[in-house]
Every structure is written in structure tokens, then in C-alpha cells.
C-alpha positions in Angstrom: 11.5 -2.4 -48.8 15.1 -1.8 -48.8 16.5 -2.4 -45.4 18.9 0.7 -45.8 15.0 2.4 -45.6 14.3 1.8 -42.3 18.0 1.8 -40.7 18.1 5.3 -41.7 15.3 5.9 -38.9 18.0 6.0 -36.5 20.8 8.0 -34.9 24.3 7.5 -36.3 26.0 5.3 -33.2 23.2 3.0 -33.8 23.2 3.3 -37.5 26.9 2.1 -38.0 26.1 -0.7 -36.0 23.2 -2.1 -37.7 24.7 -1.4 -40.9 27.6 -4.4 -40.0 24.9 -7.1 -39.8 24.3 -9.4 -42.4 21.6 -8.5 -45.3 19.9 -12.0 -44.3 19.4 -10.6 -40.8 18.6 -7.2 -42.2 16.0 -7.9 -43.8 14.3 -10.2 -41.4 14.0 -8.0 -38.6 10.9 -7.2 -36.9 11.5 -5.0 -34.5 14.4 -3.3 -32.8 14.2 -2.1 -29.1 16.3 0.9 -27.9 16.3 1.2 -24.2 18.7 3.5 -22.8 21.6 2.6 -20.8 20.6 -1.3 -21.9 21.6 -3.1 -24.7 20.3 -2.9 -27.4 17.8 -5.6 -28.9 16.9 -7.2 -32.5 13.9 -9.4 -32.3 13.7 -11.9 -35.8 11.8 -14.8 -36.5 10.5 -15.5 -32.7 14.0 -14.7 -31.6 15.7 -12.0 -29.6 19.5 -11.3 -29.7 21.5 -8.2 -28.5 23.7 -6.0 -30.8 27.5 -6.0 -29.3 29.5 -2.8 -29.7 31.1 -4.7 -32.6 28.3 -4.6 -34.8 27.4 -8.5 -34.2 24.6 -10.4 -31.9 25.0 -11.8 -29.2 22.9 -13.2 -26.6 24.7 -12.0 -23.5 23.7 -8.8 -22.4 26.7 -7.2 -20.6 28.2 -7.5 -24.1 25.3 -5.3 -26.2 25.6 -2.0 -26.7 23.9 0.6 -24.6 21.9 3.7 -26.0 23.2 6.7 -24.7 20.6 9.5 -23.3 21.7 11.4 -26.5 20.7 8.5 -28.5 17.5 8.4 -27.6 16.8 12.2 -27.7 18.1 12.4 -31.2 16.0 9.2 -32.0 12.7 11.4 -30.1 13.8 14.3 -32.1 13.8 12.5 -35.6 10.4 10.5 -35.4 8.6 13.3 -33.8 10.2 15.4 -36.4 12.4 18.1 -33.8 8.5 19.3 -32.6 7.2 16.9 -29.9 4.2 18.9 -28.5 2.7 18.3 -32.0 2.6 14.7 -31.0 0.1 14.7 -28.0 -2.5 12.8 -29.6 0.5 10.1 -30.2 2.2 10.6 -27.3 -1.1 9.6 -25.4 -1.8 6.9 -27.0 2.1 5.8 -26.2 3.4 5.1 -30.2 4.2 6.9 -33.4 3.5 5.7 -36.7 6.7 7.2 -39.3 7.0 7.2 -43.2 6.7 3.6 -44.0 4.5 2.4 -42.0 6.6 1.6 -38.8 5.7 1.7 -35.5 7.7 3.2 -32.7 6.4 2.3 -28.9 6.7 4.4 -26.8 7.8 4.3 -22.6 8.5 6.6 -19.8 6.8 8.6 -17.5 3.5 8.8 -18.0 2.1 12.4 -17.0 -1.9 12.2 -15.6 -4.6 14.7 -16.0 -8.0 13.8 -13.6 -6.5 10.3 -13.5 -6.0 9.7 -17.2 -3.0 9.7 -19.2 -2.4 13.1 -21.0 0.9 12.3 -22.7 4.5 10.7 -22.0 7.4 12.5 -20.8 11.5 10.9 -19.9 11.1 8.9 -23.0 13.2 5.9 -22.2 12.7 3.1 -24.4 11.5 2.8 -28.3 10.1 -0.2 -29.8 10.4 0.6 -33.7 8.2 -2.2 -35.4 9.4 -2.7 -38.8 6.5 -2.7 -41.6 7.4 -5.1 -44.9 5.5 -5.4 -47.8 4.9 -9.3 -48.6 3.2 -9.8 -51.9 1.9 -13.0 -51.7 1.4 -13.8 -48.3 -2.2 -13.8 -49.1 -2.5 -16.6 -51.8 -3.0 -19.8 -50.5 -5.5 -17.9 -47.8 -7.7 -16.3 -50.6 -9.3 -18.7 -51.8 -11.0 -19.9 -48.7 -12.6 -16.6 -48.1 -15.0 -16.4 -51.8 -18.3 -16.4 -51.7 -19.0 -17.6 -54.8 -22.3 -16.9 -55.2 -22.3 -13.4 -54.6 -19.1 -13.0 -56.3 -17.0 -11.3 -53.6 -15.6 -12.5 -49.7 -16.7 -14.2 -47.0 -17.0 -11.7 -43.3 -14.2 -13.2 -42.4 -12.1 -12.5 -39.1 -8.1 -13.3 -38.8 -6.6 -14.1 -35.2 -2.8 -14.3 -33.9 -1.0 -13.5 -31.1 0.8 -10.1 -31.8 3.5 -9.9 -34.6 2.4 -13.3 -36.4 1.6 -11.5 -39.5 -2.2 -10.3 -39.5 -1.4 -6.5 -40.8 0.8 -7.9 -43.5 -1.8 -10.0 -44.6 -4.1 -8.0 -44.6 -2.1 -5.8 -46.6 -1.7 -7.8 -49.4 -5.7 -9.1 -49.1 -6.4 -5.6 -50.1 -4.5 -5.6 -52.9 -5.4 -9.0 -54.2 -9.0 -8.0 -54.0 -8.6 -4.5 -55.4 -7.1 -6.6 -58.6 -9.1 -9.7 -59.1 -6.5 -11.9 -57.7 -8.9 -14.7 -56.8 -6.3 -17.4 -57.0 -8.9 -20.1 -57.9 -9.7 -21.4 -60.9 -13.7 -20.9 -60.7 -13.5 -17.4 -59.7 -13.7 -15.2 -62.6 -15.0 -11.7 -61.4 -13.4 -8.8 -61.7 -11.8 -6.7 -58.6 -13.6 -4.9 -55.9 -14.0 -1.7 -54.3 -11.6 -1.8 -51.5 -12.3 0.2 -48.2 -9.4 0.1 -45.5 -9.8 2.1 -42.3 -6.0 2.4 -41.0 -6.1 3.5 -37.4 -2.3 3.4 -36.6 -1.6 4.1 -40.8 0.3 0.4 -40.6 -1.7 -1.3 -43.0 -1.1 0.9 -45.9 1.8 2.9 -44.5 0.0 6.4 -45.9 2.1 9.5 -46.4 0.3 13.0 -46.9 -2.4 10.6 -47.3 -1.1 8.5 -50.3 -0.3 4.5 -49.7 3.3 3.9 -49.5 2.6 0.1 -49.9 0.8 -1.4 -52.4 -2.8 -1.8 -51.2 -4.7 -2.1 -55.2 -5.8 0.6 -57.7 -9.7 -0.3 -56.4 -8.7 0.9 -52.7 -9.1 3.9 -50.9 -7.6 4.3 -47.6 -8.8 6.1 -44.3 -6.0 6.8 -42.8 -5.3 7.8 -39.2 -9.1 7.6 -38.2 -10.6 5.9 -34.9 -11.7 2.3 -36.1 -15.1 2.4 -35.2 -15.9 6.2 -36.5 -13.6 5.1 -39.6 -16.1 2.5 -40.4 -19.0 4.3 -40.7 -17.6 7.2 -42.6 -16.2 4.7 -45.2 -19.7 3.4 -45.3 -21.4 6.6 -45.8 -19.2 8.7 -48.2 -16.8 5.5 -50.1 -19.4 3.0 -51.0 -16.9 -0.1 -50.8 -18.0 -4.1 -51.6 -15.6 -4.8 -49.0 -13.6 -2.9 -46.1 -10.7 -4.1 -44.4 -9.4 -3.4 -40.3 -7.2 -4.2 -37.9 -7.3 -5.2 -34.6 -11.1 -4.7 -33.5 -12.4 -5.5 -30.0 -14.0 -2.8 -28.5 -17.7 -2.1 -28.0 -17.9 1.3 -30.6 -15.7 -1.6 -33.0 -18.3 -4.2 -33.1 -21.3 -1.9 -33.7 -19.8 -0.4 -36.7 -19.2 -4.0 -38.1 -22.8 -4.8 -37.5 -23.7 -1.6 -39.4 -21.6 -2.5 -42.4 -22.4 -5.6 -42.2 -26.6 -4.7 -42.5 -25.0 -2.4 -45.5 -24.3 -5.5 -47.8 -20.6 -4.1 -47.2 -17.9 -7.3 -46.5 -15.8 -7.0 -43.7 -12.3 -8.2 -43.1 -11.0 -7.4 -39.8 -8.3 -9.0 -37.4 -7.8 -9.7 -33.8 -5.1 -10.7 -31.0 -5.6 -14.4 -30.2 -3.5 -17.7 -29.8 -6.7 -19.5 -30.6 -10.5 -18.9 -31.4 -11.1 -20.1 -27.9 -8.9 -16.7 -26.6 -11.0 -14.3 -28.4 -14.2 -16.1 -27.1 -13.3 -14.7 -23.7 -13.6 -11.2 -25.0 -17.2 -10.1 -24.5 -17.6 -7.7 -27.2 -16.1 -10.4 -30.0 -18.2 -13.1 -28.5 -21.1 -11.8 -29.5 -20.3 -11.1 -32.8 -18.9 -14.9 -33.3 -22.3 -16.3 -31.5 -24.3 -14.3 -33.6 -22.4 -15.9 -36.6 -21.8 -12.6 -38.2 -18.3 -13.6 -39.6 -18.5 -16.5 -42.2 -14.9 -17.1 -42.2 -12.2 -17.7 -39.7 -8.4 -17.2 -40.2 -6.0 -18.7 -37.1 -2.3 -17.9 -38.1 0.5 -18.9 -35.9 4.5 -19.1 -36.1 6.7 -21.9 -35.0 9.8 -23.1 -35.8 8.2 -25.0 -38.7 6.6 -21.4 -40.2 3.6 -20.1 -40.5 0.2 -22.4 -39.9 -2.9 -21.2 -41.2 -6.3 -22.9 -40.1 -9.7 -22.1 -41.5 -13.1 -22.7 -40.0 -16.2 -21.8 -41.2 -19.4 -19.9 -39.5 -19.8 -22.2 -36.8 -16.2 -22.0 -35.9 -15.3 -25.9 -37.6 -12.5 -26.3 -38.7 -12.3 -27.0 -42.6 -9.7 -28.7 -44.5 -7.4 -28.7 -47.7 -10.1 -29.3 -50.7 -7.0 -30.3 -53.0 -6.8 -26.9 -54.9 -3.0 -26.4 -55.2 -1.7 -23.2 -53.3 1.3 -20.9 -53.6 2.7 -21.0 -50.5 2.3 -24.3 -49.3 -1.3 -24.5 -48.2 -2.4 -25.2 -44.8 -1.3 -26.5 -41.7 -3.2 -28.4 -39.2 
């Protein structure tokens, strides 16, 4: 995605200072924070730096620029598209999901009804997370999710801590099984029927209900639906061999795994964890890992060195290289 894409998201002040920074940087970004009356943050590879009023980072923050109150209503006024109160649902769950894919956090002042959050008001701070499309993020970790003897995927579950690159894998998953992208020499079956439920419509960035990214020509997407009720409407009305979701972990979530599981349908779903041991601690995915519903484990995690990937199987060990050579450098760890 061009980065000229997403910079146009925002207002004009902020505009011409992006627009100063290097390509390179450009097109690394990740997420950009605009608080107002503080200065103003790029986040990149595991790092944060400020934007100065120059148009250049910095890591001091007296020197970064600071969004104006204007700034951020016109910001409001363009992702919400000049009609807020047709954002409630959004606004109560605190983020906006734009053209694209990206996400915008939300912060304020939260207004309560009986306790509970009805929507946000004196919106102060925007998180915009920028979605990328990676093709071929997902070959060297392909091939240790066939089941070869049913001639499709393992149930396989991916874990990271937050921004470490589960949605864009499982991105470009979909797509590779959509098209019969196996990447292994023994695996000679054709593509599969591709179901992805898109709760926050990050995965396949849907517009009017079309993909903007490339998610296969075998997939159909559901997009802006509750997880859990996603799942089971996919199941009863799209038949798919295998469907695709992120972030699971609440109780409605795991019951409609375990139904499409019973339904011969694969499942591909991610979670927020550092380690297996993390998502352990979370009741509702404990059970589903003790029963040994998922086959396949995927831990991704960032450093300075890149991305490591480790696999373990059913019984959460952890498997090794098998010597097939992998685009992308293989495995880690």
C-alpha cells in the first residue's frame, strides 16, 4: 500500500509534516498517535520517536509537534465521515476501522448509561494503526500447518503480544490457502474454501463489503460481525473447509470454535500472548488447549533480530526445522 494512502487520513498541519519523512520510514510505520496539545508520535519497528515541527524525529518531546484542538476535530470529522452519532456502535466500543483496513483508537471521556459505557465524547487522543499487506509473510509458516492426510490445515492457533504481526499473517494465510499455495513439495491439492469472520474489518480491510486486500479468489469474508455469532453464520450459510479469526478469548468465542470444529470445518484463529504459558492463564483458551482441540501452535515474536516463529504441536511441544527450505528464513528458536 502506498504510503501517500494512509497519510492522506489526516488533516493538512499533520499531513505536511509526515510527508517530509523519509520513504524508508514511511513505509515502516505502524502506528501514529495524535494526542492533543502533545507531540506527536510514530511508533516503527518496536520504536517510538516524536515528529518535530520540522518534519523530522526526534526523541525529545518538548521538540514534537503538538495537535491542535482543530486538529483533532478535523481528524474526528474525517474518519467518522462529518456524522459522528452514526458511529455509536464504534464509539462504544472505543475505535474506528476506515477504508483500508486501519484502525483508529479512540480516548476521552467516556459517557455511562446504568454503569456501562454508551459512547466517547472530548475525543482527545487517536491511535491510527496502519494495516499493510505482506504477501509472503505466510511461507515459511505454511507448511507446518498441512494435514496431509486430509489434504487441508491443521486447527491451528497463532499467539503474540499486540502488533507482532498476527492479522497480517493471517491475511496472507487466507490467501495462500484460497490459492493452493502449499509451499511444500508433497502437497499437491488444490485451494480451499476460505471463511474469514472480520470483527474489526482489519483482516481483509472490506469496503461496501468488498476486500481491499488480497484475501484469495476461494474466500468469502464476514465482515463487521461479532466473532462468535460470525462463526456460526459462516458455518451455516458458507460451507467453508477452513475459517479464519482474530483475536478469540471469550466464552461465546470458544463455543463457536468447538461447533466448527464438530462441523469438519478447520479453524485458524489468533490470540494476545508473549508465550503459550500467557494464554494458559486465560480460562476460556485453557480449555480449548487442554482439550487439544488445536493441532497446531504458532508463537511469533519481534526483537531486534526480527521476527521468531516457534511451532508446537497438539500437546503444546515444541517442533523443530525438518530441513525443508523456507522463503523467509525459517524458524527461530
Amino acid at each position: 500500500m502506498k504510503s501517500s494512502t494512509w497519510v492522506s487520513i489526516f488533516p493538512s498541519s499533520i499531513q505536511e509534516l509526515l510527508s517530509k519523512l523519509p520513504e524508508p520510514i514511511l513505509d515502516r510505520i505502524e502506528e501514529v498517535r495524535v494526542r492533543q496539545e502533545r507531540p506527536l508520535e510514530l511508533n516503527y519497528a518496536g520504536q517510538f520517536h516524536y515528529v518535530s515541527r520540522r518534519g523530522v524525529l526526534t526523541d525529545v518531546p518538548h521538540e514534537g509537534y503538538r495537535p491542535t484542538r482543530e486538529d483533532g476535530n478535523r481528524l474526528l470529522d474525517f474518519i467518522t465521515n462529518h456524522s459522528l452519532y452514526t458511529m455509536e456502535e464504534e464509539l462504544r466500543k472505543g475505535y474506528i476501522t476506515i477504508q483500508g483496513g486501519h484502525r483508529i483508537g479512540l480516548a476521552g471521556r467516556a459517557v455511562l448509561t446504568k454503569g456501562h459505557v454508551d459512547h466517547l465524547r472530548d475525543i482527545t487522543s487517536f491511535n491510527i494503526r496502519i494495516a499493510r499487506e505482506m504477501q509472503g509473510v505466510g511461507d515459511s509458516i505454511i507448511p507446518y500447518l498441512l494435514d496431509f492426510r486430509h489434504q487441508t490445515v491443521n486447527h491451528t492457533l497463532i499467539v503474540s503480544p499486540p502488533q507482532h504481526g498476527k492479522t497480517t499473517l493471517i491475511r496472507d494465510l487466507a490467501r495462500l490457502m484460497s490459492t493452493g499455495q502449499w509451499r511444500h513439495p508433497e502437497a499437491k491439492w488444490k485451494g480451499l474454501k476460505v471463511g474469514v469472520v472480520d470483527e474489526r474489518s482489519e483482516i481483509a480491510g472490506c469496503m461496501k463489503g468488498v476486500p481491499s486486500f488480497d484475501v484469495g479468489p476461494r474466500t468469502d469474508v464476514l465482515d463487521g460481525c461479532p466473532k462468535a455469532e460470525g462463526m456460526m453464520m459462516m458455518i451455516r450459510s458458507m460451507s467453508p473447509d477452513v475459517m479464519l479469526v482474530d483475536e478469540i478469548g471469550r466464552p461465546e468465542d470458544a463455543e463457536a470454535i468447538r461447533e466448527a470444529l464438530h462441523a469438519g470445518i478447520r479453524v485458524i484463529a489468533t490470540a494476545h500472548g508473549g508465550e503459550l504459558e500467557d494464554v494458559l492463564r486465560r480460562p476460556v483458551l485453557n480449555k480449548l488447549m487442554s482439550d487439544e482441540l488445536f493441532q497446531s501452535y504458532v508463537v511469533l515474536r519481534r526483537s531486534g533480530r526480527g521476527m521468531s516463529r516457534r511451532f508446537y504441536d497438539a500437546r503444546r511441544r515444541l517442533l523443530h526445522p525438518d530441513g525443508l527450505a523456507m522463503k523467509g528464513g525459517g524458524m527461530d528458536g
